[in-house]
MARGUTOR-58310 format. One record per residue (C-alpha): residue in one letter; x, z, y; residue number from 1. Coordinates in nm, 2 decimals, decimal comma, padded with zeros to 4 digits. Example, Ala and Ser with C-alpha at 12.3 -4.5 7.8 and 13.67 -1.06 7.14 Angstrom:
<recs>
<residuo: a x: 01,23 z: 00,78 y: -00,45 num: 1>
<residuo: s x: 01,37 z: 00,71 y: -00,11 num: 2>
</recs>
This chain:
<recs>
<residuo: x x: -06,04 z: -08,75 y: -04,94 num: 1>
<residuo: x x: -06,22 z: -08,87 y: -04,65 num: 2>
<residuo: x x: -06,26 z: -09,22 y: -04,67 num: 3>
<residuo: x x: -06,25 z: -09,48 y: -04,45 num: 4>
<residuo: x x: -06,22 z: -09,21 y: -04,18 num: 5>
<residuo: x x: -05,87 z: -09,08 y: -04,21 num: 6>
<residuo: x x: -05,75 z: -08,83 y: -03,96 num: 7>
<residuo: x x: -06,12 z: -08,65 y: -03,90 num: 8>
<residuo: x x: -06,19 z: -08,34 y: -03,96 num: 9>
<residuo: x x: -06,48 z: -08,27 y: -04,18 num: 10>
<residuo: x x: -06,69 z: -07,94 y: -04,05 num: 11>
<residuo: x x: -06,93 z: -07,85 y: -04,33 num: 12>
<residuo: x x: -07,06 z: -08,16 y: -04,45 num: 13>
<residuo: x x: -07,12 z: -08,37 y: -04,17 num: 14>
<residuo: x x: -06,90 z: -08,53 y: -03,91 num: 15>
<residuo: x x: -06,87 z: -08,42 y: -03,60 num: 16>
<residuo: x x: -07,05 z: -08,63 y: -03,29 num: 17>
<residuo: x x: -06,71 z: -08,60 y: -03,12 num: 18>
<residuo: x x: -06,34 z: -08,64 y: -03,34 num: 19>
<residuo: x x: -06,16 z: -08,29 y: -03,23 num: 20>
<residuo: x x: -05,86 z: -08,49 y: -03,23 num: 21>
<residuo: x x: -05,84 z: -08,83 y: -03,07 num: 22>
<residuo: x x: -06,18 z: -08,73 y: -02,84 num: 23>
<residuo: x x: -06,40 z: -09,04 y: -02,88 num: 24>
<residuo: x x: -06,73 z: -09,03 y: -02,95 num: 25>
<residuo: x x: -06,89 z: -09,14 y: -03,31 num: 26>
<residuo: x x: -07,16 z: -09,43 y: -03,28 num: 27>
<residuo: x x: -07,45 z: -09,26 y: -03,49 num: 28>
<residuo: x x: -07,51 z: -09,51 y: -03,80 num: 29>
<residuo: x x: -07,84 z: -09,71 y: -03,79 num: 30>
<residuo: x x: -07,92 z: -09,56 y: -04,14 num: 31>
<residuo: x x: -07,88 z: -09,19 y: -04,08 num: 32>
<residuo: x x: -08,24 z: -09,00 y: -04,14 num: 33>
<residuo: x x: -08,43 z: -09,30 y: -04,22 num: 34>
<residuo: x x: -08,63 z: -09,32 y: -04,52 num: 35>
<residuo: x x: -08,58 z: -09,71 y: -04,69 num: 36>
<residuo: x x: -08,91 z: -09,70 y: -04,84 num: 37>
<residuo: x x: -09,09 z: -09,70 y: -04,56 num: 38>
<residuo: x x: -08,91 z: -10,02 y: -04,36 num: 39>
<residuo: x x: -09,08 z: -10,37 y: -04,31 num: 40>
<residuo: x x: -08,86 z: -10,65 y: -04,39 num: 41>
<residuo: x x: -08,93 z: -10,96 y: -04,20 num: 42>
<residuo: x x: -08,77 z: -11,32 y: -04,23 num: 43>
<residuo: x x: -08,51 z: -11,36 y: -04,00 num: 44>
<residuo: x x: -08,39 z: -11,75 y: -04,14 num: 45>
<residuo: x x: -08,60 z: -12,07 y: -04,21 num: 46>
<residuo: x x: -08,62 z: -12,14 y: -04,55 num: 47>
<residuo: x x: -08,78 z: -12,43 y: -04,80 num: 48>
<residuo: x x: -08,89 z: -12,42 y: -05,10 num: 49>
<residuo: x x: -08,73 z: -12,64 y: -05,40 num: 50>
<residuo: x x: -09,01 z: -12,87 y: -05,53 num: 51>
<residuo: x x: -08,91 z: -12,94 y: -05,86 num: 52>
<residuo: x x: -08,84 z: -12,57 y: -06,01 num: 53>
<residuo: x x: -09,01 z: -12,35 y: -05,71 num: 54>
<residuo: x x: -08,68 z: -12,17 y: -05,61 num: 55>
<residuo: x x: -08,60 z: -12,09 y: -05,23 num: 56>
<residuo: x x: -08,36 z: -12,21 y: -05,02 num: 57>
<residuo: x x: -08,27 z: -11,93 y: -04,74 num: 58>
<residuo: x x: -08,13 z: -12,24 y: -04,45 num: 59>
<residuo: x x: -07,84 z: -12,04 y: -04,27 num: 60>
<residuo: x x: -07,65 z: -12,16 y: -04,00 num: 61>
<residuo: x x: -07,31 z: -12,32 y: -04,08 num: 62>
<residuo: x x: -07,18 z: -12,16 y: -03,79 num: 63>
<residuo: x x: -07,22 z: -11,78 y: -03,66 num: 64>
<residuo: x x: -06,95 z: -11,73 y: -03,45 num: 65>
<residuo: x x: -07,04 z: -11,71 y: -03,10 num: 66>
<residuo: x x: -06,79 z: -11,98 y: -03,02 num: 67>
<residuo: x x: -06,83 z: -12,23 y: -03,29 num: 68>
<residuo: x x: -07,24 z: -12,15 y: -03,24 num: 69>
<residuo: x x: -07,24 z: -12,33 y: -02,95 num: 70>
<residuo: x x: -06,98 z: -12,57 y: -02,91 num: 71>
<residuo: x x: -07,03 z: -12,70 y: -03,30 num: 72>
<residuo: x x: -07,34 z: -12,64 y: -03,42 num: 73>
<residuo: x x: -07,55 z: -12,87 y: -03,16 num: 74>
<residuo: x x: -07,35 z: -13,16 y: -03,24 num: 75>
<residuo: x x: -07,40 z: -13,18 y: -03,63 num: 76>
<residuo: x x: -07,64 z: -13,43 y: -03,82 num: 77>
<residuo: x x: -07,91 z: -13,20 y: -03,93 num: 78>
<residuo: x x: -07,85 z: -13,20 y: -04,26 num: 79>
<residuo: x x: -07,55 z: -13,05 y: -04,18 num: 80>
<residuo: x x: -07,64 z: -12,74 y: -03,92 num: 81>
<residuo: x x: -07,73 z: -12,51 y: -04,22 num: 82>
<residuo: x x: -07,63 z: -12,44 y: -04,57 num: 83>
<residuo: x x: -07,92 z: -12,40 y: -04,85 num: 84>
<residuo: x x: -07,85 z: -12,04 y: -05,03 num: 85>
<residuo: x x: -08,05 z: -12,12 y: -05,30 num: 86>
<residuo: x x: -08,20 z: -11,78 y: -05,47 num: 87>
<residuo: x x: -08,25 z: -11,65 y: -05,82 num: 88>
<residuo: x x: -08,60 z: -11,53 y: -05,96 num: 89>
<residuo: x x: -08,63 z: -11,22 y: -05,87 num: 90>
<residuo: x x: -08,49 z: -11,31 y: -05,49 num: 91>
<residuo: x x: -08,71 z: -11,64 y: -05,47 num: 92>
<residuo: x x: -09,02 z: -11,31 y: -05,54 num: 93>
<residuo: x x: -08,93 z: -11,05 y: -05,34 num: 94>
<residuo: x x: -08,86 z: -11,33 y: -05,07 num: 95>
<residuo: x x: -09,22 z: -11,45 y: -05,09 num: 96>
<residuo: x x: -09,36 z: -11,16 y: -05,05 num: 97>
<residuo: x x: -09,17 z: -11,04 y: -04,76 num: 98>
<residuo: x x: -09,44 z: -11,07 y: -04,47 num: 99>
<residuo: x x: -09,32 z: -10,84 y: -04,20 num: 100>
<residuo: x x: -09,61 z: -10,63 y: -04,31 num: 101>
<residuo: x x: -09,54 z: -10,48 y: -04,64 num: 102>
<residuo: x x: -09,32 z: -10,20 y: -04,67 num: 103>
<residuo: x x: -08,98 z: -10,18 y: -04,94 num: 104>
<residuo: x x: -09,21 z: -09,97 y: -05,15 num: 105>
<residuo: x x: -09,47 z: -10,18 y: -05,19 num: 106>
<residuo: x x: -09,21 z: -10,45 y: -05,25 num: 107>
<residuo: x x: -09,10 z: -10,19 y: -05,52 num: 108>
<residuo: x x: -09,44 z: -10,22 y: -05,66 num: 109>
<residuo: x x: -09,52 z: -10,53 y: -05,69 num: 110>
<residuo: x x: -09,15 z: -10,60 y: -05,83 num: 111>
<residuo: x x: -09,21 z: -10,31 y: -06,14 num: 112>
<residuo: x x: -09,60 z: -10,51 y: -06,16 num: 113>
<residuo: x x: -09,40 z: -10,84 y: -06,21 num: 114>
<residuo: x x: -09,13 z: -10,76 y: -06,40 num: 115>
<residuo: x x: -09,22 z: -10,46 y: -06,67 num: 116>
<residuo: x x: -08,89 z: -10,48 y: -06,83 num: 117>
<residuo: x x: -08,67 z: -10,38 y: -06,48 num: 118>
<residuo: x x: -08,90 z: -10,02 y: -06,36 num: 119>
<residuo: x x: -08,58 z: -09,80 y: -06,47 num: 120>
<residuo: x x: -08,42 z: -09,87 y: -06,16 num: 121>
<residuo: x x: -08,64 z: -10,12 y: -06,00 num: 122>
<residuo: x x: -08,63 z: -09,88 y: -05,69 num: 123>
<residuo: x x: -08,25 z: -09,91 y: -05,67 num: 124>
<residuo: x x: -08,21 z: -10,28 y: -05,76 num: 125>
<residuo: x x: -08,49 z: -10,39 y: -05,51 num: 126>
<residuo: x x: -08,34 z: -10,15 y: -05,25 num: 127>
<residuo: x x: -07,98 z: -10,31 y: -05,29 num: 128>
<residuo: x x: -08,06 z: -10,66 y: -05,30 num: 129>
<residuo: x x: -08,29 z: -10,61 y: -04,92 num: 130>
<residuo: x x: -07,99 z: -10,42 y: -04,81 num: 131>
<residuo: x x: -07,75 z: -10,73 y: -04,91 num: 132>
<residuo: x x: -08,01 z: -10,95 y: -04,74 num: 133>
<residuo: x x: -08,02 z: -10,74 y: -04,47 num: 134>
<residuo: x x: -07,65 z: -10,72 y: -04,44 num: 135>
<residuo: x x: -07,61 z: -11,12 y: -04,46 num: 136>
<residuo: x x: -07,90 z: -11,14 y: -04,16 num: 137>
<residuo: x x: -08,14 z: -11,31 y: -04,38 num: 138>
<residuo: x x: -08,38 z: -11,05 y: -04,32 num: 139>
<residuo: x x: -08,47 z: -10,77 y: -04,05 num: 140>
<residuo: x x: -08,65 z: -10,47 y: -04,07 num: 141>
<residuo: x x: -08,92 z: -10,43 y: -03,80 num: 142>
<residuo: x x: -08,89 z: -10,04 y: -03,77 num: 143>
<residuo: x x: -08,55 z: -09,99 y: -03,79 num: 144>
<residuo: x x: -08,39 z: -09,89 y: -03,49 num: 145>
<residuo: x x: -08,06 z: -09,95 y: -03,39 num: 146>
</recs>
């Protein structure tokens, strides 16, 4: 009925800033009243390009806990600080044209422009895959605060 947020009380349809019963106070999500079309995804990880077929390879660190970050990480060969996500099509496009000046819809556009056959819910799928980039800190949004 509620969620992941047993034990609240629901008044009308949001939650309240303060839980009536256990008193702490609700950190406001990062999401709440902001429009995805208009945030600028940036790069946040080095990448390379695959020479033989074109693909990208997103380099993220082997390591991202705090801990293993810096006791680990510094003393691997270099071929072995980062894995290589390597990214499909569609990723290895939207990833090239992520400049840290266009905005998700214009990433929207240029998706439906390149691929005709996906504008049914090219808003959606484009929006989901940034968010699951976002999530996995391969990319940042610029305007987003947090």
């Amino acid at each position: 009925m509620f969620g992941s947020c047993q034990g609240a009380i629901l008044i009308g349809n949001e939650f309240p800033e303060v839980d009536p019963l256990f008193g702490f106070r609700r950190k406001k999500s990062p999401w709440q009243d902001v429009d995805y079309m208009t945030l600028v995804p940036s790069h946040a990880l080095e990448w390379v390009e695959d020479e033989e077929s074109g693909a990208i390879h997103v380099k993220m660190p082997r390591y991202s806990d705090p801990i293993f970050s810096r006791l680990l990480q510094p003393r691997l060969r270099e071929s072995k600080k980062h894995l290589k996500v390597p990214l499909e099509n569609r990723g290895t496009f939207l990833w090239r044209l992520i400049d840290g000046k266009r905005s998700v819809a214009d990433l929207v556009q240029a998706f439906v422009a390149d691929h005709p056959d996906d504008q049914d819910n090219a808003a959606e799928r484009v929006s989901m895959y940034l968010h699951a980039m976002y999530d996995n800190k391969f990319i940042k949004y610029l305007n987003l605060v947090t």
